[in-house]
N, C-alpha and C positions, 0 to 999 in steps of 0.2 A: 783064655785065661790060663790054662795050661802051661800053655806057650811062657804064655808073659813067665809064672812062674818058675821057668823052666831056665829060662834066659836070666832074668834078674839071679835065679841060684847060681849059675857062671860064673857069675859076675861078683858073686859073695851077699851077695843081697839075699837072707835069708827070710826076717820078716817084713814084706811090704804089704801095706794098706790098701783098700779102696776108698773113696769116698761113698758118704751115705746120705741118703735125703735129708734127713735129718740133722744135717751141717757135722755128723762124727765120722769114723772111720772103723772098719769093716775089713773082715781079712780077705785074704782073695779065696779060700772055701765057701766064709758066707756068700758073699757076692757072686758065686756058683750057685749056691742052694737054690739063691735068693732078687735073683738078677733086682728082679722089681725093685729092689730097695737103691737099686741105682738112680731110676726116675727121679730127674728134678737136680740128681747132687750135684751137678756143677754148679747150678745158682744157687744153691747151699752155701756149696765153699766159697763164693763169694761173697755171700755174707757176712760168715765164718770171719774170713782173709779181711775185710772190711773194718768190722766191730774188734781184730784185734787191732790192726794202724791205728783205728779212731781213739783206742781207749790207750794207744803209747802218746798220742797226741790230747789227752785228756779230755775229749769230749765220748757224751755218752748217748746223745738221740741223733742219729741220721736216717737219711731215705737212698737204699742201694738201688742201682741199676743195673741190670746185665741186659745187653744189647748184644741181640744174637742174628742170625742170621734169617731164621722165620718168627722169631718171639722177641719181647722185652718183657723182662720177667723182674719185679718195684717189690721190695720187701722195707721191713721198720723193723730197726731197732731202736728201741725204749728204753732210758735209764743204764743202758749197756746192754739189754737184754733182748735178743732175738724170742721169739716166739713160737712152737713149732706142734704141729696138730695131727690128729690121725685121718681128718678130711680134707678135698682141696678143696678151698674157698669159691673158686670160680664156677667150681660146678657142683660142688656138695655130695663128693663120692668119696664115700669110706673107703680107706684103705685098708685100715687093718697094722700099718706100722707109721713111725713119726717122722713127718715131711715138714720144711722151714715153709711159714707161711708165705706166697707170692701173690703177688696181683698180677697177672698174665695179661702182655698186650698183643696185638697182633698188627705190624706196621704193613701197609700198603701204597704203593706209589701211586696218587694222583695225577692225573694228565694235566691241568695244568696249575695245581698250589703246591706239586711237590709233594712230603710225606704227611699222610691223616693216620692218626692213632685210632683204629677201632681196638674194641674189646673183641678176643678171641672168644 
């Protein structure tokens, strides 16, 4: 992280952000202090990124998806509003800071119907 802001100052980029679980942003000190608070934030920001399209398009309930690579990680937004907790849902461990609620799946390839969705 050093690095990064080491390189981004080169460049004139003096204040850049991290993403944080919690779908906000985070400077790159905290996100040193504080790594853990990175956990989850890319399927944050998609959320985030999500709930604002939807609401330049004027709708306000949808159901995101982030299809990753070993997870698919299903959140809701309600009335425009995302939702965001100090536990994860799927296993009921406190964290201690605010993470965007997700439903975690875990995709595996079946031998012969293709892909089954188990729960992680």
């Amino acid at each position: 992280m050093n690095n990064l802001k080491e390189t981004l100052g080169k460049i004139g980029i003096q204040n850049a952000y991290i993403n944080h679980s919690n779908g906000g942003l985070m400077s790159i000190a905290e996100s040193m202090q504080f790594p853990i608070k990175t956990g989850l934030s890319g399927p944050a920001a998609g959320v985030v990124g999500a709930q604002y399209i939807t609401a330049l398009i004027g709708e306000e309930d949808l159901i995101t998806i982030d299809i990753g690579g070993t997870s698919t990680d299903i959140s809701l937004v309600a009335g425009g509003r995302f939702e965001a907790s100090d536990e994860k849902p799927s296993a009921v461990i406190r964290c201690g800071f605010l993470l965007l609620i997700f439903l975690p799946l875990a995709l595996a390839a079946a031998a012969s119907d293709g892909l089954t969705a188990v729960r992680s």
